[in-house]
C-alpha positions as CSV (number, residue, x, y, z in Angstrom):
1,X,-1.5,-7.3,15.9
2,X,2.2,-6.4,15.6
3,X,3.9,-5.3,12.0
4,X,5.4,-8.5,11.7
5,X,2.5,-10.1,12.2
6,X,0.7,-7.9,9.5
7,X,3.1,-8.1,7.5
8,X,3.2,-12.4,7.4
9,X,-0.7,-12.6,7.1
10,X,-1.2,-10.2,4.4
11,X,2.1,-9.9,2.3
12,X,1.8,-13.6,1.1
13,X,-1.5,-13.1,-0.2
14,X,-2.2,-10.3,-1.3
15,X,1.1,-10.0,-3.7
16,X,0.5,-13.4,-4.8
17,X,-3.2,-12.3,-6.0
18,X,-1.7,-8.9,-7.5
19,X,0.8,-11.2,-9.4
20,X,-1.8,-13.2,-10.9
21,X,-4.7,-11.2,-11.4
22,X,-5.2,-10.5,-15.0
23,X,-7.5,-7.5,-14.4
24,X,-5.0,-5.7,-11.9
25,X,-2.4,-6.0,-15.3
26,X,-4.4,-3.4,-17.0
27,X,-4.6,-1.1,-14.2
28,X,-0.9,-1.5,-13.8
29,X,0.1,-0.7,-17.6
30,X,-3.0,2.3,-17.6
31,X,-1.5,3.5,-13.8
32,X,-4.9,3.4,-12.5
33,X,-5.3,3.2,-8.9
34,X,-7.0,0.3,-7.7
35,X,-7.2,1.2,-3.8
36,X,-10.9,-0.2,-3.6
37,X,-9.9,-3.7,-4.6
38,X,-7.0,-3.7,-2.2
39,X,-9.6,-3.1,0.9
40,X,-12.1,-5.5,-0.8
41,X,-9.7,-8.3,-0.8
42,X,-7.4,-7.2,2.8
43,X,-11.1,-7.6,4.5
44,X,-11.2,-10.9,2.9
45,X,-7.5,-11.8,4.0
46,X,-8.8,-10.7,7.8
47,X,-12.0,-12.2,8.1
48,X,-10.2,-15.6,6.5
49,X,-8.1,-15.1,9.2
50,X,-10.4,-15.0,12.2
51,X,-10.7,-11.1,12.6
52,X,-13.9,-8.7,12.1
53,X,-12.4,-6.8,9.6
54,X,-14.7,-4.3,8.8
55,X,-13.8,-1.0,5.9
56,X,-14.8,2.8,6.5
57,X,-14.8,2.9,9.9
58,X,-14.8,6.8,10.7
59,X,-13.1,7.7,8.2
60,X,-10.2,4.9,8.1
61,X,-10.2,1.9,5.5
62,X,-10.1,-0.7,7.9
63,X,-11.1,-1.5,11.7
64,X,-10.4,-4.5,13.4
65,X,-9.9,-4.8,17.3
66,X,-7.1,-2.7,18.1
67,X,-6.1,-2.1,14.2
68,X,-6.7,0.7,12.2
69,X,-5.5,0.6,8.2
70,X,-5.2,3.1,6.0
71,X,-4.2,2.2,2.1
72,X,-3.0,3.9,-0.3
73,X,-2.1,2.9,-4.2
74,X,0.4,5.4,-5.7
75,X,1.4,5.2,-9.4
76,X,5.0,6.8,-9.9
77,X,6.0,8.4,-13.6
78,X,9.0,6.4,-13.9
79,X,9.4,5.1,-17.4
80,X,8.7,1.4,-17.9
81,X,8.0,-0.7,-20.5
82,X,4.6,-1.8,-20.9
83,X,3.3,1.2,-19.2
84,X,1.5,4.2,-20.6
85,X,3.7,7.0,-20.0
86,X,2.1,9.8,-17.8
87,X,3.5,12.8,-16.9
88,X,1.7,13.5,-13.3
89,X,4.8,13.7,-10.3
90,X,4.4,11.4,-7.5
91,X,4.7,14.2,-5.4
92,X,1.0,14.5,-4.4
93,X,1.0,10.7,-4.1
94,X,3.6,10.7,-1.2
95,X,1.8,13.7,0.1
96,X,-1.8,11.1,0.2
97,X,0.5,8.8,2.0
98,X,1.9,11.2,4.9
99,X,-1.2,12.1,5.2
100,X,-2.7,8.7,6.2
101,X,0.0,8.6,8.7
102,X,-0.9,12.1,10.6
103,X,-4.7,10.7,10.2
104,X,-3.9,7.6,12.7
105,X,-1.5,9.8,14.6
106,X,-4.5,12.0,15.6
107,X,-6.3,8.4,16.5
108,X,-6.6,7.6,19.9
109,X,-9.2,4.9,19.7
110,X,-6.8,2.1,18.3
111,X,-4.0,0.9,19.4
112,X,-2.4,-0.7,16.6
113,X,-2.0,1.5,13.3
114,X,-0.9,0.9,9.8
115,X,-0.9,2.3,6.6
116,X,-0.1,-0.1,3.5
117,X,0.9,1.3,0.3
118,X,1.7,0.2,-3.2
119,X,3.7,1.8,-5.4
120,X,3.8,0.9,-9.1
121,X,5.6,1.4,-11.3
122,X,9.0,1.0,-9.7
123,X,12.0,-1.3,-10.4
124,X,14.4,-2.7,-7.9
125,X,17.2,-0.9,-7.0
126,X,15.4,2.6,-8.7
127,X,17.6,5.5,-7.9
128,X,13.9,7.3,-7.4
129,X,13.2,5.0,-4.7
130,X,15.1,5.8,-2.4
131,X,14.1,9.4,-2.5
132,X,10.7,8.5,-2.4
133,X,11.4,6.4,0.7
134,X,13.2,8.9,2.2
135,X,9.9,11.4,1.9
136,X,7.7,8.7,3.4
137,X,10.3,8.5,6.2
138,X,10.5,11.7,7.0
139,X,7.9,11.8,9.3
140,X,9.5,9.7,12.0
141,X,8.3,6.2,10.9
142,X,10.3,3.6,9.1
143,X,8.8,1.5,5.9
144,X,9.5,-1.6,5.3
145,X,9.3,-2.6,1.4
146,X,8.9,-5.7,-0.4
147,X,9.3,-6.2,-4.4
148,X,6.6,-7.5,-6.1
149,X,5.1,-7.5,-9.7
150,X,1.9,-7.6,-11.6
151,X,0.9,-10.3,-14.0
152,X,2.5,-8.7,-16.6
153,X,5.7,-8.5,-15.1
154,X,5.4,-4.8,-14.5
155,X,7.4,-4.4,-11.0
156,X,6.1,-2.6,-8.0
157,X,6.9,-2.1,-4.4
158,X,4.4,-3.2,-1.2
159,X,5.2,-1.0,1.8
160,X,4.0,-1.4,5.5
161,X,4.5,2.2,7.9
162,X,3.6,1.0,11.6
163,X,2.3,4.8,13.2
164,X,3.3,6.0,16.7
């Protein structure tokens, strides 16, 4: 499975349920990660799909042929209404990302290797993000972002790192 491929099968859905769910809302106004859900409901997009998607595989969230997936939800402390304000840095969230991508690197065993993230709360066009992009690139791989927002019209960003 290619990125683009990824990308069409799970980026439809998966935003579309994020936008409607009514239980997601509260995790997005509290900042609460909600990384199980995610991999509860991407094995559902797979095996709807056709694939043996199956989670915690050695370690990684989800195994299916080739692919290897790791998540990550990552709540920023950027000001927005709606949203509880926190005062924890993202920093060691974009750390938890990097990380997933030297985990696959040191993968042999698949071929095809993701990590998705979601980051929330973040605007479009945030002068943060780009910073915070910049980070995740800085290991040599290249995100690509989609906008998105919960229920309660609090906006995130859904990001897709393909691993070398």
């Amino acid at each position: 499975m290619n990125l683009e491929q990824l990308i069409s099968l799970v980026n439809p859905q998966i935003t579309s349920l994020i936008g409607q769910h009514i239980g997601l809302k509260k995790f997005a106004e509290t900042r609460a990660k909600f990384e199980g859900w995610l991999k509860v409901e991407l094995v559902r997009i797979f095996e709807e799909a056709g694939y043996r998607a199956l989670p915690e595989v050695s370690g990684i969230d989800i195994v299916f042929e080739s692919v290897a997936i790791e998540l990550k939800t990552s709540n920023t402390n950027l000001r927005t209404q709606g949203v509880e304000n926190k005062g924890k840095p993202i920093t060691d969230n974009l750390k938890n990302i990097l990380a997933d991508v030297h985990k696959l690197r040191l993968r042999d065993n698949n071929a095809d290797k993701y990590v998705i993230f979601i980051m929330f709360p973040i605007p479009p066009q945030h002068p943060n993000w780009l910073q915070y992009l910049s980070i995740i690139n800085s290991v040599g791989v290249e995100a690509v972002t989609y906008d998105f927002t919960f229920a309660n019209n609090v906006p995130a960003k859904i990001g897709y790192i393909k691993v070398q």
